[in-house]
N, C-alpha and C positions, 0 to 999 in steps of 0.2 A: 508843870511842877515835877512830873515821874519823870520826863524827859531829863530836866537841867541836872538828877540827882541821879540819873541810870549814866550822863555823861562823863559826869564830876568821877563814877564810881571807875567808869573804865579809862579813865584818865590816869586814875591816882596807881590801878594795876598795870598798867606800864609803864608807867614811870617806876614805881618802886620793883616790879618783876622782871625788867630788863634793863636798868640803871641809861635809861635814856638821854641822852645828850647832843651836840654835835660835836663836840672832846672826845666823848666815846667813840662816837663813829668814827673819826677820823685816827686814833690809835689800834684801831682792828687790821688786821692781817689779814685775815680770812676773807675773804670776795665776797662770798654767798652768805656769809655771817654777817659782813657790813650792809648785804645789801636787804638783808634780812631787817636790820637794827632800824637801816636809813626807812625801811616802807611804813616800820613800827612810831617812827616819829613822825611820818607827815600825819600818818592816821590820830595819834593824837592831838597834834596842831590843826588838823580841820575837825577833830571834834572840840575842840577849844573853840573854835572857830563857829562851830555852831551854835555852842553853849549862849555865849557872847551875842551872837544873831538872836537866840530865843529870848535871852534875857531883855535884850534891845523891843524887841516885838511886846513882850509879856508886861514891861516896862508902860511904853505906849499904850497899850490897850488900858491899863489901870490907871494911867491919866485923860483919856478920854471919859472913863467909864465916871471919873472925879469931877472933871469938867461938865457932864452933863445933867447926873441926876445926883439924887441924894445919896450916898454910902455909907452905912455901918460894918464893920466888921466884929465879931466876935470868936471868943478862943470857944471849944469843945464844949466847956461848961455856960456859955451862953455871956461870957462879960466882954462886955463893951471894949474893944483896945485901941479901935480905927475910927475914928470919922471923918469927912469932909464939912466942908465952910457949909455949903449947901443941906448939909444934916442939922449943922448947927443952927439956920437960919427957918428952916420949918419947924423945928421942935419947940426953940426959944430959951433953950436951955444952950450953958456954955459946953463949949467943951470939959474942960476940968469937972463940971458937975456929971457930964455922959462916962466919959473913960470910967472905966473900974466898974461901974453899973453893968444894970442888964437890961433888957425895951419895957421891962416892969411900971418902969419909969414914966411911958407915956401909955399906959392901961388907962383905957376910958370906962372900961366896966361893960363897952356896950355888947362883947362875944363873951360868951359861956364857956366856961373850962373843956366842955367836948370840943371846939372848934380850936383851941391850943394845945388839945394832946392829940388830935387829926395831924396837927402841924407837925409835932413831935416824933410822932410815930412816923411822918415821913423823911422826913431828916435825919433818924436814927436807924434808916434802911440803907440812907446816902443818895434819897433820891430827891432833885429838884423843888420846890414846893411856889406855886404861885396863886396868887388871890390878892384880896381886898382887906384894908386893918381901919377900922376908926379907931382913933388915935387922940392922946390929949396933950396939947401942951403946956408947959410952963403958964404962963397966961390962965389957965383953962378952957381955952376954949376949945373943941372938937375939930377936928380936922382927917379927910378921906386920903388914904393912900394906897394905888397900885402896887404891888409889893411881887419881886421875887428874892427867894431866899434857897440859896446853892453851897451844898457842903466842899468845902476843902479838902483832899484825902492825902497824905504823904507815900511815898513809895510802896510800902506796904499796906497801903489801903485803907489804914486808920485815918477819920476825920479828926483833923487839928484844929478847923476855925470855918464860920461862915459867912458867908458875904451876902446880908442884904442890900440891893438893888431896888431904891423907891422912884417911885412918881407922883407928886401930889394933884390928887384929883378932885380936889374938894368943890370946885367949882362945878366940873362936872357934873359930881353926884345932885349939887344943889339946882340945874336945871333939869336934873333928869327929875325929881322932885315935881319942879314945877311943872313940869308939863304934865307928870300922870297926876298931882290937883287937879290944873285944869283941864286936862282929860278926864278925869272921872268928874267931876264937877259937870262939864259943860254937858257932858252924856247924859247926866242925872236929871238935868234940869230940862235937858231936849225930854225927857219921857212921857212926864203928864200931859203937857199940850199935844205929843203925838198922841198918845192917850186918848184922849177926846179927842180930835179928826178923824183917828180912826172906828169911835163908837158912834158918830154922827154918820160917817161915811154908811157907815155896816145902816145902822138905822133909816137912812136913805133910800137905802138897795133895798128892804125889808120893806121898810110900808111906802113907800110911794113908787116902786117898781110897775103897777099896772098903770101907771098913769105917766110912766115916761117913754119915750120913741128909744129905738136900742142905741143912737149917738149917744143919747145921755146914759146910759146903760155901761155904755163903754165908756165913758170918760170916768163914769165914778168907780167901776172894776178899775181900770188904771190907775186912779188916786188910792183905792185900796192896797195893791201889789205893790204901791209905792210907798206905803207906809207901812206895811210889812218890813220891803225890804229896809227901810230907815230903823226899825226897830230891832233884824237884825244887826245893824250894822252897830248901832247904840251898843249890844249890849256884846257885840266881839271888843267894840273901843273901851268900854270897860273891863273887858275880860283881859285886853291887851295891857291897861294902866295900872292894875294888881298885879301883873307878874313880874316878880321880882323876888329878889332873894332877903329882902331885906325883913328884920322880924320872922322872917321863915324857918323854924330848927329842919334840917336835915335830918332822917332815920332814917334806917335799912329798911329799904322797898324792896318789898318778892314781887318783882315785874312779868311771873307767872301768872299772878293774882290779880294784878295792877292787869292785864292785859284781858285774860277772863272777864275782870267787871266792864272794861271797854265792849268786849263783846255781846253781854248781856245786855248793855246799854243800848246797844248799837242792833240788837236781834232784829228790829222788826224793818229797819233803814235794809241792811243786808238780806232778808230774807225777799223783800219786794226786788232788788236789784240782783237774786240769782246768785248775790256774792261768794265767791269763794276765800275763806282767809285762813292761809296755814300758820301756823305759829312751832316753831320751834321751840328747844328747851333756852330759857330766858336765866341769868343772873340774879341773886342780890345787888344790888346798887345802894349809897350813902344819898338820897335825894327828899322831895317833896311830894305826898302821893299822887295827889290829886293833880300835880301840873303835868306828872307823866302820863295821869291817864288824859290829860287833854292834849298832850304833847300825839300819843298816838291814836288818837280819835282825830283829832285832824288831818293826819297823815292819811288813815283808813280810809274817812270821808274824803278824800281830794281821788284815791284810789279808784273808791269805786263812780265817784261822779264824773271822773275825766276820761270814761270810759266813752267807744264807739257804739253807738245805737247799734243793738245784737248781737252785743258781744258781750258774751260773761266777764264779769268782773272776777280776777284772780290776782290776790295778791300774799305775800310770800313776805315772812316777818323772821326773822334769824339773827341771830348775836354769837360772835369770836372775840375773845381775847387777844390783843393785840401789844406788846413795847407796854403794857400796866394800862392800857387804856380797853374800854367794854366798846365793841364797834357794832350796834344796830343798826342791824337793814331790812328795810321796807321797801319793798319792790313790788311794781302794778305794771298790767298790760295794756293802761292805757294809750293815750293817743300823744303821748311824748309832750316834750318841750323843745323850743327851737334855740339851737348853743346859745343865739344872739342874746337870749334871755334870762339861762340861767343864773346870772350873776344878778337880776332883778326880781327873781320871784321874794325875795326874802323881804321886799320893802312893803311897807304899810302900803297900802289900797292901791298895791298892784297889780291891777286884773290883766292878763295875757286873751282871755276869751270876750267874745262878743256874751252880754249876757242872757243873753236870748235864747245861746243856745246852752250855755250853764250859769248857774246862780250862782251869789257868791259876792261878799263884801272886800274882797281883797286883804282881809287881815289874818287868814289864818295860819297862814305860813309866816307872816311877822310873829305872830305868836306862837308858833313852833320855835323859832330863833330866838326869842328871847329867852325859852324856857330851856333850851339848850344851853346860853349865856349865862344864865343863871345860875346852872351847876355846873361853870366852869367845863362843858364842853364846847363842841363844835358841828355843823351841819351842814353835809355839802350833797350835791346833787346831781344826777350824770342820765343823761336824758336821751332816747333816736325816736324823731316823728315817727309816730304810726307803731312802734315797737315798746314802749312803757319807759318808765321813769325808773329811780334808784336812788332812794335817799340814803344816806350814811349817816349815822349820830354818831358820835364819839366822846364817850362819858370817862372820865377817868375813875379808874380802879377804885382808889380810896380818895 
């Protein structure tokens, strides 16, 4: 847009500032003066030339962008001027009823006015905004939509109009639904029965202990560490099927505070393991309290468990300001990951270790990622055997 309107400007200054023609040029006398005129006109016939190129390009791009997903556009004050068929065809509403309005229109009631002046306020800075809207339409019925929303600015910087940019994901959201039902469900229901095996188990080992030979000794120790570990794993797969953002209000987390009570939590795990864990000075954040303190309780616990037998656990927790985004890092010296892997530790019951030699249900780094996902960041990971790991979170700003 600054481009087509920085060209048009330098267009129209020489045409009118040096009466450009090819009539002119060819009535000039002067050598150096024609040749002066003739260099002044290619310059502005290839800047036509590119204008026409950008236009062409800029052209295309907004009919793919029309062809693929839904679009709305709106002028400064937020009314309706653009749509496409595919706008038309998720909402339910016509056109003629959308134009002149504003997304008012399809308010389902389900986000809270903090979560629309968040929006406001970032678009009234001129930056980007992206997320998630339930949505109502015509019909009434409920409907999920991926959403970006990008301001327009004119040569001077002023925003004229904004373009959102949807993706209907309603479908999505409604397996994503089902499965933490039947994920917390199926978890739920595993507990009482483990419940009882493991109180018979224990009560086995207790009174009938001198009267078994030590195979049987060890098979029921084995059936007990095995129902341990099923219980934790029970109750990481419910930890993993509540996180989510949904129903969750966002407040300003002092992740000073949030980090301190991880460590309080965490005193007596650390103190046994020699741990060392520095913390730098930490941000405010718009999040949920309680998923960042499990967010970095997990990270801590992977720290110091994936440590080498005699070697201090030392890990290193810091945060920089980054482009509007909060970039924590969580750094440990333990025993690495192998590249082949890193793009797999983030999947549910991923285990990379034999468990023999570390414990562990495979879900805690899935539940790092989600709680990442949740607040609309991102978590990536950079790992050399034998030299420690390096996780990076990246929270946006606001």
């Amino acid at each position: 847009m600054k481009a087509d309107l920085l060209i048009e400007h330098l267009s129209s200054i020489l045409l009118d500032t040096f009466n450009l023609s090819h009539d002119d040029i060819e009535k000039t006398n002067d050598l150096e003066l024609k040749c002066i005129k003739y260099g002044l006109l290619c310059l502005h016939e290839d800047l036509q030339f590119h204008k026409e190129r950008s236009d062409k390009i800029l052209e295309d791009f907004k009919q793919t962008l029309f062809d693929s997903a839904s679009i709305s556009i709106t002028n400064s004050e937020n009314i309706i001027k653009n749509i496409n068929p595919l706008f038309v065809k998720l909402t339910g509403f016509s056109k003629k009823e959308l134009i002149g309005n504003t997304h008012e229109i399809l308010d389902s009631g389900y986000h809270d006015e903090a979560y629309f002046n968040e929006i406001k306020k970032t678009l009234k800075n001129g930056k980007t905004w992206k997320g998630e809207f339930c949505n109502k339409s015509k019909s009434g019925s409920l409907y999920w939509i991926d959403c970006i929303i990008f301001p327009i600015k004119d040569i001077n910087g002023n925003i004229y109009e904004y373009w959102n940019i949807i993706n209907d994901i309603t479908e999505k959201k409604k397996i994503e639904q089902q499965m933490a039902e039947f994920s917390y469900l199926a978890a739920h229901d595993l507990q009482e029965p483990l419940r009882v095996i493991t109180s018979y188990m224990q009560l086995l080992n207790q009174k009938y202990r001198s009267k078994l030979d030590d195979k049987a000794l060890k098979y029921i120790n084995y059936s007990i560490d095995s129902t341990i570990r099923m219980k934790n794993l029970i109750d990481n797969l419910l930890t993993y099927s509540k996180t989510t953002n949904d129903n969750i209000k966002f407040i300003e987390v002092d992740m000073n505070f949030e980090l301190k009570t991880v460590l309080e939590d965490m005193a007596i795990y650390i103190t046994e393991n020699s741990a060392i864990i520095t913390i730098g000075r930490l941000p405010f954040i718009k999040g949920v309290p309680f998923q960042m303190r499990q967010l970095f309780q997990n990270l801590i616990s992977n720290g110091i468990k994936f440590t080498p037998p005699g070697q201090t656990p030392e890990i290193n927790i810091s945060c920089e300001e980054v482009n509007g985004l909060y970039k924590f890092y969580v750094i440990d010296n333990g025993i690495g990951i192998e590249e082949e892997y890193l793009t797999k530790i983030f999947t549910v019951f991923k285990r990379l270790n034999n468990r023999s030699e570390f414990e562990g249900t495979g879900i805690g780094l899935a539940i790092c990622d989600k709680i990442v996902s949740s607040h609309h960041g991102k978590i990536t990971v950079e790992s050399k055997i034998n030299e420690g790991t390096s996780f990076c979170i990246s929270l946006p700003k606001n």
